[in-house]
Every structure is written in structure tokens, then in C-alpha cells.
C-alpha positions in Angstrom: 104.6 151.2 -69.5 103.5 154.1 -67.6 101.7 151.7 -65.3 104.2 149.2 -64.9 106.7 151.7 -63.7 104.2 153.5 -61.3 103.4 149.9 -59.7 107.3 149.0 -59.3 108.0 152.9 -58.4 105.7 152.9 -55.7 105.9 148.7 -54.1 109.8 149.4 -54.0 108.7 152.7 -51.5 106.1 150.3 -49.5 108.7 147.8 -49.8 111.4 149.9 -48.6 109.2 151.2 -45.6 107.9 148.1 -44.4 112.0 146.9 -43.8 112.1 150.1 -41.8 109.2 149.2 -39.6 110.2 145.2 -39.7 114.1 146.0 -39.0 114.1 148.7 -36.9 112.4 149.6 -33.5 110.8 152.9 -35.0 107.2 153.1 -34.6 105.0 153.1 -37.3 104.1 156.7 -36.9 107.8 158.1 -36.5 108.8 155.9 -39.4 105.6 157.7 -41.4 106.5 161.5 -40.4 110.3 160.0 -41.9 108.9 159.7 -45.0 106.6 162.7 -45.3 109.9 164.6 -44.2 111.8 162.8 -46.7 109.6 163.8 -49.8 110.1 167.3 -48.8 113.3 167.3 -48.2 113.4 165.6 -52.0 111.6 168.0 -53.2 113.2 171.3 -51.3 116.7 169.8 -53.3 114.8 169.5 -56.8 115.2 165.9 -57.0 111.4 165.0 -56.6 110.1 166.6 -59.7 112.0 164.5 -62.3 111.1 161.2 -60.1 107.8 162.0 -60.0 107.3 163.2 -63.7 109.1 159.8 -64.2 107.3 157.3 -61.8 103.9 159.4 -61.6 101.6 157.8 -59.1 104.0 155.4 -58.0 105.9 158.2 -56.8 103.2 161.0 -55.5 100.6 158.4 -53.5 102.8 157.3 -51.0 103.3 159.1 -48.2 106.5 160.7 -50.0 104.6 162.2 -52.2 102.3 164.3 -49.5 105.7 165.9 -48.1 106.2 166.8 -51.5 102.7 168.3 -51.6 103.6 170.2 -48.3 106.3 171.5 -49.1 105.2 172.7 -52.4 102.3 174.3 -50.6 104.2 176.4 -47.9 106.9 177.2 -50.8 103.5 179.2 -52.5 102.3 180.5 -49.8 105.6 181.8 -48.7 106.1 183.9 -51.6 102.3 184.8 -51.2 101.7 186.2 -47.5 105.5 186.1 -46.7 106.6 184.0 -43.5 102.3 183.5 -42.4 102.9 181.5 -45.4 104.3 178.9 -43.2 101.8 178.7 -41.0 98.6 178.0 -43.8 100.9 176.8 -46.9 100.6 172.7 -46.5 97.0 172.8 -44.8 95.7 175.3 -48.1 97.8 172.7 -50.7 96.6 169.5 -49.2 93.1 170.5 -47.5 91.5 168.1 -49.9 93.4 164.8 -49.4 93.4 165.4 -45.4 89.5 166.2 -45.7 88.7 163.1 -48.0 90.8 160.6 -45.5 88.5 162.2 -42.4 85.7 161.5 -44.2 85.7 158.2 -45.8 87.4 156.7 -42.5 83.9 158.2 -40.7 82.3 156.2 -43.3 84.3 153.3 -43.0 84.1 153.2 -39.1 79.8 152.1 -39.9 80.7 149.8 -42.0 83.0 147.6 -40.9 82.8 146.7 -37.0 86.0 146.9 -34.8 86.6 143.6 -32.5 89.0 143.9 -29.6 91.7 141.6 -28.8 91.1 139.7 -25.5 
């Protein structure tokens, strides 16, 4: 069941976000930073938690769930160093995500060939 859920949780998210970009004239990359914004802003209000212990990884891999990550990030750091915290919070909580996306694009840019569009 835990599955199921996830799957539905996070295709009604894609779902939801690909109306944006079909329906709107947003670009993609405004429409992503609205969404990263929007899972901290979920998560600054308390509201992400209980979603996210209910709809696990359908909630926290979207991009939702890395402005949740961010925010949760900066909150520790905050209470840490005070307001530096700001500054190092999100790159310290999601250094490992941002570092595994440079990396296996780098690897993916050998294998697979880019053709341009004439």
C-alpha cells in the first residue's frame, strides 16, 4: 500500500506541475523554483511532515520535497551558528543530492550524444 500511495502521491505532483508548464506561460525553470518554494513554505507551516510521513517518496522526490530539505537545513543551521546559518544551512542539508545530480549528469553527457535541431 505504501507503494501505491507514493506512486499516486507523487504522479498527482508531476501531474499537477506539468498543467502549470502546459497552461501557463511560466517557464520551466520559474515554474521549478515555485515548487521548491512551495515545499518550504509547506514545511515552514508544519503541513509537510504529516504529508510526507503519509505519502513517503511520493512526496519527498519531487522537487517539493528538496524545498522541504532546504528549509529544514537552514532551520538547523539557524539555531546552530545563528543568522550565518542562513547562508550554509540548505547547501550543508542537501550537499549530497546537488553533488550526486553534478555527477551522474557528467556521466551521462559521455554516454548519450546530444544532436542539435536544424
Amino acid at each position: 500500500m505504501e507503494y501505491l500511495i507514493a506512486f499516486v502521491v507523487g504522479g498527482i505532483i508531476c501531474a499537477l506541475t506539468q498543467i502549470l508548464m502546459d497552461q501557463t506561460k511560466l517557464m520551466p525553470g520559474r515554474i521549478m523554483v515555485l515548487v521548491v518554494c512551495l515545499g518550504a513554505i509547506l514545511s515552514a507551516v508544519g503541513i509537510y511532515k504529516p504529508f510526507s510521513e503519509w505519502a513517503g517518496a511520493g512526496a519527498n522526490v519531487p522537487l517539493i520535497g528538496f524545498g522541504n530539505t532546504l528549509y529544514q537545513g537552514v532551520k538547523k543551521a539557524i539555531d546552530k551558528d545563528g543568522f550565518l546559518g542562513i547562508f550554509n544551512g540548505g547547501f550543508t542539508a542537501s550537499a549530497v543530492g546537488i553533488a550526486a545530480a553534478l555527477v551522474f549528469g557528467y556521466l551521462a553527457s559521455f554516454v548519450f550524444q546530444p544532436k542539435e535541431k536544424v
